[in-house]
C-alpha positions as CSV (number, residue, x, y, z in Angstrom):
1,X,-28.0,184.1,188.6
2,X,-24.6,183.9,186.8
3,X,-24.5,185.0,183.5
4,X,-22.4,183.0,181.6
5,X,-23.2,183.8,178.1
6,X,-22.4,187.7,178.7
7,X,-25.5,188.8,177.4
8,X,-26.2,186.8,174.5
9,X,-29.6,187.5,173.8
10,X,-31.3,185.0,171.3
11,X,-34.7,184.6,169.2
12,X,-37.3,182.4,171.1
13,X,-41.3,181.9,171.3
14,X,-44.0,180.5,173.5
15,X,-44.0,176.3,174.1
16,X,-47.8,177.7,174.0
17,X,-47.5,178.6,170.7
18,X,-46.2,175.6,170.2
19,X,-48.9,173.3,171.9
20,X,-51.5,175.3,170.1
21,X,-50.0,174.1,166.4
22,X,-49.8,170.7,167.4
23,X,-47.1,169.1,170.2
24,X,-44.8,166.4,168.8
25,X,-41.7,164.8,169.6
26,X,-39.2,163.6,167.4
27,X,-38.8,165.2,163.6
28,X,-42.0,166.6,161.9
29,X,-41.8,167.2,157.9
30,X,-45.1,170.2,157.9
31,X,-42.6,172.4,159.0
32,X,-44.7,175.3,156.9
33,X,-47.6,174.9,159.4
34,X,-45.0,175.4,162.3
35,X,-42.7,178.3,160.5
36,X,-45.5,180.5,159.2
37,X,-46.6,181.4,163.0
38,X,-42.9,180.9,165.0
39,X,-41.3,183.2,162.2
40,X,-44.0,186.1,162.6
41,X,-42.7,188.9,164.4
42,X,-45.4,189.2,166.5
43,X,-44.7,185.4,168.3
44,X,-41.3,186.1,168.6
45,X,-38.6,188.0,170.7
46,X,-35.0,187.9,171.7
47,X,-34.5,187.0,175.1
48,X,-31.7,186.6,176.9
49,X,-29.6,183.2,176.8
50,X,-28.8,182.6,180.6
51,X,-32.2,183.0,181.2
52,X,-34.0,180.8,178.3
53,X,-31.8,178.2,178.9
54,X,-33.6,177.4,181.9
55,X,-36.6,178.5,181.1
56,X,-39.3,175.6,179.1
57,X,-42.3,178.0,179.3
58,X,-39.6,179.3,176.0
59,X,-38.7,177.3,172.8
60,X,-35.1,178.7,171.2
61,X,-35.0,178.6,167.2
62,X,-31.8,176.6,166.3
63,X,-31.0,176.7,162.3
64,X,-29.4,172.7,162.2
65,X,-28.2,172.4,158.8
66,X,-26.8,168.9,157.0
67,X,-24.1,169.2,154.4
68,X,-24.8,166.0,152.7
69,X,-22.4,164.4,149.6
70,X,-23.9,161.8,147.7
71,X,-24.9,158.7,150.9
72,X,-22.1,160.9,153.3
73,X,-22.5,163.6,155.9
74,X,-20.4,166.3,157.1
75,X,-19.7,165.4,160.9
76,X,-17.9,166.8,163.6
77,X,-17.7,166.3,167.6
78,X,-18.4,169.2,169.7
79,X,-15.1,170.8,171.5
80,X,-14.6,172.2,174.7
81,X,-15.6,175.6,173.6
82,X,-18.9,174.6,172.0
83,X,-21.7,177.4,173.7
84,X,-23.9,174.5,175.0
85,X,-21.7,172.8,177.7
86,X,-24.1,169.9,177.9
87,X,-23.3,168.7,174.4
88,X,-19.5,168.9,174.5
89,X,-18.1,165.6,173.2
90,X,-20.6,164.6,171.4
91,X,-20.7,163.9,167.7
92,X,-22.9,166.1,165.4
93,X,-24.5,166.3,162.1
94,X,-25.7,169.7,162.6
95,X,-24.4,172.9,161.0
96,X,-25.9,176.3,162.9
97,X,-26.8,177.7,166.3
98,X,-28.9,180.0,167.5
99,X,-30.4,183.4,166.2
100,X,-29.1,185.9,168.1
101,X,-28.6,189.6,168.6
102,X,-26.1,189.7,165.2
103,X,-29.8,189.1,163.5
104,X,-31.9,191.3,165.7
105,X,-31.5,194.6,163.7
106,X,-33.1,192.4,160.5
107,X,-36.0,191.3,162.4
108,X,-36.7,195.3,163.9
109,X,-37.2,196.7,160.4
110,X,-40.8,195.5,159.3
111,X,-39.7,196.8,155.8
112,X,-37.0,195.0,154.5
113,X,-37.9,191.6,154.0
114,X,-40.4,188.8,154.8
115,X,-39.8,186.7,158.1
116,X,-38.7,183.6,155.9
117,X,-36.5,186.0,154.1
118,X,-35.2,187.2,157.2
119,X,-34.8,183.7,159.0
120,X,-32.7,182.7,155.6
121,X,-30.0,185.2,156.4
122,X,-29.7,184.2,159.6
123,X,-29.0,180.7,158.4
124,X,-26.6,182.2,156.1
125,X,-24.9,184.2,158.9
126,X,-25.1,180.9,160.9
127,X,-23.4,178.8,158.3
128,X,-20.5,181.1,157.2
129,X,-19.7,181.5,161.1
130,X,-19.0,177.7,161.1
131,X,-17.7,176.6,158.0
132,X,-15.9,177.9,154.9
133,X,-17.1,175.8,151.4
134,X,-16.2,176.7,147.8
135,X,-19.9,176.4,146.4
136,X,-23.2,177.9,146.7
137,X,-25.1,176.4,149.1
138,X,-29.0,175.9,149.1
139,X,-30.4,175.1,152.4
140,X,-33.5,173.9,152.0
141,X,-36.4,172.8,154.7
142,X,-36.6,169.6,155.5
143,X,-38.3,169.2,158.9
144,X,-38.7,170.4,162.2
145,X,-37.1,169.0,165.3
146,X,-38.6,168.9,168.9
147,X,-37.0,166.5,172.0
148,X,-38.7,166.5,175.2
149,X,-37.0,163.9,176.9
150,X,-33.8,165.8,178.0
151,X,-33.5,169.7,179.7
152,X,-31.3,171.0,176.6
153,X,-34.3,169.5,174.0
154,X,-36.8,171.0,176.2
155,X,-35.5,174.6,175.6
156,X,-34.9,174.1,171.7
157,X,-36.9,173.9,168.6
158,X,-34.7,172.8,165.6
159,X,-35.3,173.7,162.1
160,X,-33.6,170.9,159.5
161,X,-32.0,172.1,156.5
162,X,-30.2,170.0,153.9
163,X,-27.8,171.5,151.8
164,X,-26.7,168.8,148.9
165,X,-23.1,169.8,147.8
166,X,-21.1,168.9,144.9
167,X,-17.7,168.4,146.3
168,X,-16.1,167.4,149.6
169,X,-14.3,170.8,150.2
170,X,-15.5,171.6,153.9
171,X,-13.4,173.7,155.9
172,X,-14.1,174.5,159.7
173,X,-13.8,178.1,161.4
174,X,-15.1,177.8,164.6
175,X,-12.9,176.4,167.1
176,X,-15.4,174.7,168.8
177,X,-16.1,172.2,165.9
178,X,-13.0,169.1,166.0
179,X,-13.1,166.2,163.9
180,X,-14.3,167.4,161.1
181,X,-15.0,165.1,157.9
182,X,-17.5,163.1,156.0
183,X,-18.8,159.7,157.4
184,X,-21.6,157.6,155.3
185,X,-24.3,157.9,156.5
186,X,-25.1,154.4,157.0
187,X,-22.3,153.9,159.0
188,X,-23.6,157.0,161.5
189,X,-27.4,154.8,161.4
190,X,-25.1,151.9,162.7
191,X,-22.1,151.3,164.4
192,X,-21.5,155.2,164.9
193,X,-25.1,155.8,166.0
194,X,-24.4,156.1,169.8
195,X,-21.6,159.0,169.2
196,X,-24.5,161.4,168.2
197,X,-26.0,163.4,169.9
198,X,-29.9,163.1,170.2
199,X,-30.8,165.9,167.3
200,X,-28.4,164.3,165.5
201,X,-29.7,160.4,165.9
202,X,-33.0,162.2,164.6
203,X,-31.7,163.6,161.4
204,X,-29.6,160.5,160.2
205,X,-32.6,157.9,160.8
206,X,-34.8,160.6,159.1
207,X,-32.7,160.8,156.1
208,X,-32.4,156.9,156.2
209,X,-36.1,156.6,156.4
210,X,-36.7,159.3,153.6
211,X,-33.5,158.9,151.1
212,X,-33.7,163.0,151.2
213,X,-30.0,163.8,151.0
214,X,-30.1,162.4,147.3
215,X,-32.4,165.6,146.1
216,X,-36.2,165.6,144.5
């Protein structure tokens, strides 16, 4: 089998793990009862890409982070060089990727941090990849995403972040991400909705549904 990723290797656990918390589709907000046992070291592994990709017996951990301002969204469509090939075109809402072997050193060393606190600076890692902003950025835990009903949901397990910024200033890095810019949010529930991609469809009716992206 053809590697294509060139040895990427990236953080996955069991669907049985998965099944045994409780199976859902769609976007769950207990993500503590989920994170808890798919962040401990000892139900996780890196794994390589080519192979997982494939594989639904696996669940890949994919950081999808929302830079909201005030009732708008950071948005962006997915370029010919995105990493999932399947997506490419598509509209997104979704800051991140996966956890891969630029992480793996802070998950080997049992002694440096919790597995939260580990997870956290992959998001960071994740974030600064993508995007270049002038503020301090909070991601906080929203949800939990899981999609059954297509082969690239079926090998992911999305974990939602918000992050509620102060200012517009959004810059891209990754060539990858084109079209970059805020969109309202209701506009992206409605006439835009069918440009999203199906993680992203989630996330804007779940912020619809719970007004979330205006803070506590």
């Amino acid at each position: 089998m053809n590697d294509k990723y060139k040895g990427e290797r990236v953080l996955v656990f069991e669907r049985n793990l998965f099944d045994a918390l409780g199976h859902f589709n769609g976007i769950n907000k207990d993500a503590n009862h989920y994170l808890d046992a798919i962040l401990d070291k000892k139900n996780n592994h890196f794994h390589l890409r080519y192979l997982a990709e494939g594989d639904e017996s696996l669940k890949q951990i994919i950081p999808y982070v929302l830079l909201c301002y005030q009732d708008q969204i950071f948005s962006y469509v997915r370029g010919k060089q995105a990493g999932e090939a399947r997506l490419v075109g598509n509209r997104s809402v979704g800051i991140g990727g996966h956890i891969n072997p630029q992480d793996e050193m802070l998950f080997q060393d049992e002694t440096l941090a919790t597995d939260r606190q580990l997870y956290l600076e992959a998001v960071e890692r994740e974030i600064k990849e993508e995007i270049a902003v002038d503020q301090v950025l909070n991601p906080e835990i929203v949800g939990l995403i899981n999609d059954d009903s297509n082969p690239v949901g079926r090998v992911h397990f999305g974990v939602v972040h918000i992050c509620r910024l102060s200012n517009q200033n959004v810059r891209k890095r990754e060539q990858q991400i084109t079209q970059t810019g805020f969109l309202p949010i209701a506009d992206l529930a409605g006439p835009k909705r069918e440009e999203l991609e199906t993680w992203s469809q989630l996330c804007v009716d779940f912020l619809v549904e719970t007004r979330s992206f205006e803070g506590a």
